[in-house]
N, C-alpha and C positions, 0 to 999 in steps of 0.2 A: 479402844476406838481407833479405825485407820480409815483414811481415806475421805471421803467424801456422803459418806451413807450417814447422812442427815436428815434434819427436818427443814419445812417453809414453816412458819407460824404467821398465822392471818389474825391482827387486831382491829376489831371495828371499835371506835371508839364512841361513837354514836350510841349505837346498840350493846355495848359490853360484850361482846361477841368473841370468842377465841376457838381460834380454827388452827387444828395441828395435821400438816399431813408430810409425810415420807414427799425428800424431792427427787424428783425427777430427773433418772440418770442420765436420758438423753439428752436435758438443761444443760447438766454439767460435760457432757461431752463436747458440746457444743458452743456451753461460753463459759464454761471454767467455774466460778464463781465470780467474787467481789465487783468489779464493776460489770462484767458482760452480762452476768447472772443478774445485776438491779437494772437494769437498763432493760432484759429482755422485760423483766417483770414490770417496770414499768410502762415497758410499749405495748405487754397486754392490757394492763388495768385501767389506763389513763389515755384517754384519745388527746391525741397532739394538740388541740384547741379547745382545752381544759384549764380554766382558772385556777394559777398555782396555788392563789388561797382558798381555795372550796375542800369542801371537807373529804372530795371522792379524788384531788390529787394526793395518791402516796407517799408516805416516806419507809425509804427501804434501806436495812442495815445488812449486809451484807457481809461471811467472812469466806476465806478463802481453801480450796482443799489443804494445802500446807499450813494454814495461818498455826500457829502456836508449835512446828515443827523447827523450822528453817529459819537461820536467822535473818533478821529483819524481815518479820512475817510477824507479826502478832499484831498488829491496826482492824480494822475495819474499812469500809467503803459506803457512803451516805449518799444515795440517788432520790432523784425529785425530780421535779420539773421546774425549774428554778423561777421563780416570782420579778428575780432582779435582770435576768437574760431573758425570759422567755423561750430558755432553750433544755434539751435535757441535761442535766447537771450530776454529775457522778464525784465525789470529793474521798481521795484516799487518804484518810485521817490515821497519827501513830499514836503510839497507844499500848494499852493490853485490851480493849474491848472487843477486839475481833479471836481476841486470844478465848475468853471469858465466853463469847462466842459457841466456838468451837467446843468447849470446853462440856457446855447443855450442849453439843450436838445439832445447835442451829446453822444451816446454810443461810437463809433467808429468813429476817424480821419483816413485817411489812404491814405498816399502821395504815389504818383509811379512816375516815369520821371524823366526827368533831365531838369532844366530852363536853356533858352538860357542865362540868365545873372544872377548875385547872386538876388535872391527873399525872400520873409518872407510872409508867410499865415498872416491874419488877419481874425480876427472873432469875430464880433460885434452882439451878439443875434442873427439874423436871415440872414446876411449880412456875406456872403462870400467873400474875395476877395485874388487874389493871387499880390502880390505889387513890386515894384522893391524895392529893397536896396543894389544900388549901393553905398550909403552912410556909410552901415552898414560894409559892407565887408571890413575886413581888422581891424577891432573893435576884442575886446575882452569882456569877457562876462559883464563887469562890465559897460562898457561906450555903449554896445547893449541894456542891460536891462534897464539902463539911459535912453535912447533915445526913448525905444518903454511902458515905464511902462504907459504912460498916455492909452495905448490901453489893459490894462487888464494883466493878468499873462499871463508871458515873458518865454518861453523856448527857447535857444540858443545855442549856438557855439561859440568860440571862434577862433581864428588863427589855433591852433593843430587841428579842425576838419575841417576847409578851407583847411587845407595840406593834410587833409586824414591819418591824426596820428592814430593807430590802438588804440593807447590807451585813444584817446581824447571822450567823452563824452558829451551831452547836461548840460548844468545848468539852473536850472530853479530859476529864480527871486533873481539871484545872490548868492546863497544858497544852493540849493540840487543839489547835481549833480550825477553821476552813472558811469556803468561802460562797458565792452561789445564794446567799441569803436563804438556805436553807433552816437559819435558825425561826425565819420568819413563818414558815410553812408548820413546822412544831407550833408553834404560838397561835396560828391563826386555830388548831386543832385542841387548844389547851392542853396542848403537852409541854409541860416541864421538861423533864427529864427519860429515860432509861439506865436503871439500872442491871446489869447483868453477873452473877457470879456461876460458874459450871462449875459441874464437879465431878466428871469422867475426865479421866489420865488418855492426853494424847499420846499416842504411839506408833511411828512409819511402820507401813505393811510388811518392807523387809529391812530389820532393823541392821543388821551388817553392813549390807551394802549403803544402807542410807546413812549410816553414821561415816565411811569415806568419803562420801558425796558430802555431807556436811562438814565434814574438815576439809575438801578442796574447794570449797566455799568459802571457807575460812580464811584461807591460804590467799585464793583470789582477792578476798576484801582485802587484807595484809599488803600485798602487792601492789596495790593499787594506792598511786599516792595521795589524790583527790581526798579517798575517804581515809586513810592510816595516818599519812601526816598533815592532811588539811582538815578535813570534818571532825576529824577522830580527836584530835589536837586542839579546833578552836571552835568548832561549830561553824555554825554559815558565814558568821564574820570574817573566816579565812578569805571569804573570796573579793574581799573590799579594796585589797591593796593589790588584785591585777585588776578587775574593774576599773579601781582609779588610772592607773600604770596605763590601760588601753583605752583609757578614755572612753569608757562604755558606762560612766551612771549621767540620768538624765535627772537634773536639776532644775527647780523652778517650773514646775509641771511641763515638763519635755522643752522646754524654750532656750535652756543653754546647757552644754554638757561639762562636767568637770567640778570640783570641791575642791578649797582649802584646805578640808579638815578632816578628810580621809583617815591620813595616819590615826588622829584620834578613834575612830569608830572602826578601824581594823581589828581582826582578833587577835593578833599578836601585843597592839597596845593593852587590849583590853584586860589581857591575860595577865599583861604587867603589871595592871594596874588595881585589878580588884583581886580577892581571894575565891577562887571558883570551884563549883565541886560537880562531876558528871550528873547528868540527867540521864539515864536510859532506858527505852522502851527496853519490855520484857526480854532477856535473851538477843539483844542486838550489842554486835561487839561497838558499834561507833561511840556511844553515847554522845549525839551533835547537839542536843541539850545542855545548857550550862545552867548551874542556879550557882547565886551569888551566896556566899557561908553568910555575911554579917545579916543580910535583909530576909535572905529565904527566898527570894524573888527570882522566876526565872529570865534568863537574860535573852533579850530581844532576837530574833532571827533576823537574816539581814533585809527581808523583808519589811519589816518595821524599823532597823535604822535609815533603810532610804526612803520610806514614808514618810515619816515624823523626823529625820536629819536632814538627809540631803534634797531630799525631792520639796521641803521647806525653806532652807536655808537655814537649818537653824542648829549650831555648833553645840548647843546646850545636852550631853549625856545624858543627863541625868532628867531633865523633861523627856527627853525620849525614853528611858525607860517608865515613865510613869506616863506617858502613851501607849506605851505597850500595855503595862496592868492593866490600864481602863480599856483596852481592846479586850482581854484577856477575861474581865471581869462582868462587864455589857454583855459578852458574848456579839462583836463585832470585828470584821475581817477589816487588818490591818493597810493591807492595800488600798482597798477600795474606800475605808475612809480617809488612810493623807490624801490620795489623790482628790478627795471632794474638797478637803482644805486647800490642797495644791491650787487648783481650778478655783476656790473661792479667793485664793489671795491674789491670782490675777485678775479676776472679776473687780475687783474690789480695787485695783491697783495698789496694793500696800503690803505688807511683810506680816506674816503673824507669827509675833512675838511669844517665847516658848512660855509665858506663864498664860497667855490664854488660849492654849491648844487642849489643855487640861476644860477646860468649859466646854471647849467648843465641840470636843467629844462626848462628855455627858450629854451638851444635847441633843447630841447625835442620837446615845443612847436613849433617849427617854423620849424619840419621835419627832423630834424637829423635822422640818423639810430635809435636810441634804442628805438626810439617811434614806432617801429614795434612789442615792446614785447620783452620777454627775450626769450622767443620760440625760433622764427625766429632770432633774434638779434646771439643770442650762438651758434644756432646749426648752422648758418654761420662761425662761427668762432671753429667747431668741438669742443663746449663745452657742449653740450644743457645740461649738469649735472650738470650744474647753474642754473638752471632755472628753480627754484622753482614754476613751474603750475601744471594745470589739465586741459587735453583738452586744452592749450593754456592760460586758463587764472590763471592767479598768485594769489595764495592763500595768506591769509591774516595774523594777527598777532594773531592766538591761535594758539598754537603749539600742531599738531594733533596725536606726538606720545603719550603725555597723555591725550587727548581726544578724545579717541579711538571710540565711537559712531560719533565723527565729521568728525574722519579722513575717514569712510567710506561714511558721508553726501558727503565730498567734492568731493569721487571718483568717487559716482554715479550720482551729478547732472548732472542735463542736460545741465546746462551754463557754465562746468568747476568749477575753485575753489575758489565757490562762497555759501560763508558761510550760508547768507541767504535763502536757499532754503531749507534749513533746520537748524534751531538754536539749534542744539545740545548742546552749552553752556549752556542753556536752563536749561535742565534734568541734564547734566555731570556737570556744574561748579555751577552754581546760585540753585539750587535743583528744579528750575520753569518748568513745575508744578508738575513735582514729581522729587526725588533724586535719579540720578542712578550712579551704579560705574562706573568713569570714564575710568576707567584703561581696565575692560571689553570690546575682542569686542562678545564674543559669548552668543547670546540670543537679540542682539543692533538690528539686520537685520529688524525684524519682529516691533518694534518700531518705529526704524528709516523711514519704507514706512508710517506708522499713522501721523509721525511729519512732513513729505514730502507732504500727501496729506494735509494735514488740511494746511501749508503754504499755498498751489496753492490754493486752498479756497480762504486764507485772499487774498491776491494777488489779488484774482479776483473779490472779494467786494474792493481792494482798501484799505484795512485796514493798517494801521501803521503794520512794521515788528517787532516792539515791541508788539502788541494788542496780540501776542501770550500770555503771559504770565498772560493775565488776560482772555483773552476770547475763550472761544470753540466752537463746531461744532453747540452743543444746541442751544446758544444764538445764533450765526451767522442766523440758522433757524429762531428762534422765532423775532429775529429784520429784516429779510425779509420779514414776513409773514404781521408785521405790519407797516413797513416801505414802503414795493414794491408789497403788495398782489403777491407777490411772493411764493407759499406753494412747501418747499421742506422739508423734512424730515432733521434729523440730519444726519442717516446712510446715507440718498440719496446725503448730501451734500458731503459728504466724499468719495461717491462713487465718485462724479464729479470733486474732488481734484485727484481721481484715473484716471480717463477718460482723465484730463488736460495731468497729466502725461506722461501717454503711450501714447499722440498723441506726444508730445516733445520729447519721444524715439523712436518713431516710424519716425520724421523727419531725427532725426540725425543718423537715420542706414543708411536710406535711403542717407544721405549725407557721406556716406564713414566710419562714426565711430564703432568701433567693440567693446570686449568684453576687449582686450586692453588697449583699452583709458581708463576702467574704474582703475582707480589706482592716485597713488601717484610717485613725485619724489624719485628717487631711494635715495637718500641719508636720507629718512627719515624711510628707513627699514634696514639703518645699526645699528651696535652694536659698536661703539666706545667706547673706556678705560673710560669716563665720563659720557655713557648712560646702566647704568648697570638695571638690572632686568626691571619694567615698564616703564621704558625712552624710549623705540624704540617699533617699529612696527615686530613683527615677520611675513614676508611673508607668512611663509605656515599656519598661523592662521588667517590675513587678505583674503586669496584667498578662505579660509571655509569658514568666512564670508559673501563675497561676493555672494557664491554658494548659503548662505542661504538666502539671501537677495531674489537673482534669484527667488529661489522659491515661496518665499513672494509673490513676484510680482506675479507670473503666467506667469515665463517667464522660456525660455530654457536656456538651461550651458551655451550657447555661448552671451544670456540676450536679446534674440528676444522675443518678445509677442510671445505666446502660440496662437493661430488659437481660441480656447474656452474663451482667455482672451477679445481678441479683442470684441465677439461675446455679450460677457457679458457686455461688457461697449459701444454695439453697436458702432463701433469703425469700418469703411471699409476701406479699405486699397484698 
């Protein structure tokens, strides 16, 4: 099997329905796979002001020409129309299920309906079936993936996405899990689970050539010291003790910056301290996964120690990692629930103490109010100036008034405030792959669209969201050409990281979002007595930016595509 000569598979869930058809080469020339391939499919299927929970919004799993070739290639990509943003939502989750994938020869899964009872896909090589699992329902993700691993890589739900928790997520193979409250959308469908196992032998079109190209791949990850002595070394923990050093983690739901107790939650402490053994997706040389020898449990990405640590206050290790497992286990994004505890303990005016973080995430899990997001949660309660989002979704733990190229990432993506659609840490904090000023936003615009198309790129090879830092548009080319006889140019690929784009802007106008939405919570363009000179956001220097940005794009003041941009990136509206 080479290349890209796949299948779509069409699952109604309603109907028990299964539609297999050859996809469509000129799809793939045009948006790759994994995320531009669910994104097109979903902007045919689903009109922009379509109820995430109705049973005719999609969920699309997507893998990529290279997935299971190229290292740090073997994930998947999970698109919908996100229940918790109201925007289009594409999550490139790691893994082997994009491997497993490829493997039956799937480009594109693509559920629609609703089952009359809880169900779980199965997909055996060439054998589709759609199965009950009355037995599953009511599981969580740890004792689902137990139950169904003998049938291949396991993507799942837990109890928060059987309630329709806006912030619950799939996890896949008890490990990666995402964000986008996509697990809600599966739930609302009575879908448990997918599982996938293939059973065609992947192999590059021209194996010579592709196996130099994958040892200077190799070479490149090596060289690069972000991921060989940082990622590769500690996992995302490595990145805590320059974080702290640059005074970039935001503490106490954005309100003061800075920790005590950094060194403890660093990787290097950590490594000291407990007995650790690699985690790694199929064929990825980093393994930035840690699991700990004595418990089994895997250890936190830095995403959850500045959820449940710092962005709480709360110095306790070992509650934070048993906030991670109940994230891990719920099937609930790690983010977006500290930030709702973040935001409740300033509501509340009081500290929440690390033995009842553990409660106050069950009941999260099992449907309380704040699993609707701090959105919805606050502005119920005429506060929504807690709630630290974009576009709905709750921004992470880099603090974007000195990472001023981020803080515009966050404002313009298409999924809300979601770091990865652009890793501006990248250029602004790690210097990868060039150093730029952080503090800067004017002259960012016009980069920031190159770091945004080249992401939807990786995204849609399926590439690791770390593979930024070693690998470019060139290579991307050169390992399609001899991977997929795929022949796209470099400039062409980047046009196609451009084309992904504007269809994802072009959804979300069309679903109610304006010029508005693109921005930040208000409290992080104040000037408080402890945010003196480059510590804050000045508005009328952030809204030039964004002007410039507009024009980057090829878009109008108000950030609609131009009529000639559309035209150029054959793009019909």
């Amino acid at each position: 099997m080479t290349g890209w000569k796949g299948k779509t598979i069409y699952i109604d869930l309603s109907s028990g329905l299964i539609t297999v058809k050859s996809t469509d080469e000129e799809l793939i020339r045009r948006y790759i796979g994994g995320r531009g391939l669910g994104v097109k499919l979903l902007s045919e299927l689903a009109k922009p002001d379509i109820d995430p929970l109705s049973p005719e919004n999609p969920l699309v799993f997507t893998s990529g020409p290279l997935t299971g070739l190229v290292p740090m290639s073997s994930g998947a990509v999970i698109t919908s129309k996100s229940p918790l943003t109201g925007t289009v939502f594409s999550w490139n989750a790691g893994g082997g299920f994009g491997r497993e994938l490829r493997k039956a020869e799937i480009d594109a899964l693509v559920i629609i309906g609703k089952a009359g009872s809880p169900s779980f896909v199965e997909i055996r090589g060439e054998e589709i079936k759609i199965a009950h699992a009355g037995s599953l329902w009511g599981k969580n993700t740890e004792a689902c993936t137990d139950a169904l691993k003998d049938k291949g890589s396991v993507a799942c739900i837990g109890r928060a996405g059987e309630k329709e928790v806006l912030v619950s997520s799939f996890v896949i193979d008890s490990i990666h899990s995402g964000r986008g409250g996509l697990g809600a959308v599966a739930g609302s469908k009575l879908l448990k689970a997918v599982a996938v196992k293939g059973k065609k032998e992947l192999l590059p079109a021209s194996p010579e050539s592709f196996e130099n190209l994958k040892t200077k791949t190799l070479k490149l990850f090596e060289a690069n010291p972000v991921l060989s002595k940082g990622l590769a070394k500690y996992g995302t923990p490595a990145f805590v003790k320059l974080l702290d050093y640059m005074d970039l983690i935001p503490c106490r739901n954005f309100s003061v910056r800075g920790t005590p107790f950094a060194d403890m939650f660093s990787g290097e402490y950590i490594k000291s301290s407990l007995e650790l053994e690699k985690e790694s997706c199929p064929a990825c040389p980093l393994g930035c996964k840690r699991r700990i020898r004595k418990t089994g449990q895997i250890l936190p990405d830095y995403d959850s120690l500045w959820a449940f640590g710092f962005n709480l206050e709360n110095p306790d290790f070992n509650s934070v990692l048993l906030a991670d497992r109940i994230c891990k286990d719920y099937g609930l994004d790690p983010i977006s629930a500290g930030s709702v505890l973040g935001a409740l303990a300033e509501f509340k005016s009081e500290k929440i103490e690390a033995k009842r973080i553990e409660t106050l995430l069950e009941e999260i899990g099992e449907g309380n109010e704040p699993g609707k997001g701090a959105r919805r949660y606050f502005s119920a309660r005429e506060r929504e100036d807690l709630s630290m989002d974009v576009k709905g979704l709750e921004i992470a733990g880099f603090d974007p008034r000195r990472i001023k190229g981020q803080a515009l990432a966050y404002a313009t993506s298409c999924h809300g405030g979601d770091y990865l659609t652009a890793f501006m840490i990248g250029p602004e904090v790690l210097g990868k792959p060039l150093l730029l000023d952080r503090f800067a936003l004017k002259g960012k615009a016009g980069i920031l669209q190159v770091f945004e198309n080249l992401t939807a790129v990786l995204d849609s090879l399926v590439l690791c969201p770390f593979s930024v830092f070693a690998i470019n548009e060139e290579l991307c080319s050169a390992l399609l050409h001899s991977g997929a006889e795929i022949e796209i140019s470099p400039a062409k690929l980047l046009k196609t990281g451009e084309r992904i784009w504007n269809l994802e802007r072009i959804y979300n106008l069309k679903a109610g979002f304006t010029r508005k939405d693109d921005t930040l919570p208000e409290r992080l363009f104040e000037a408080g007595s402890a945010e003196k000179g480059n510590g804050f956001l000045r508005r009328q220097e952030f809204e030039a930016a964004l002007e410039e940005y507009y024009h980057y794009r090829g878009w109008d003041k108000e950030g609609v595509p131009l009529r000639e941009k559309l035209g150029e990136l054959e793009i019909g509206c």
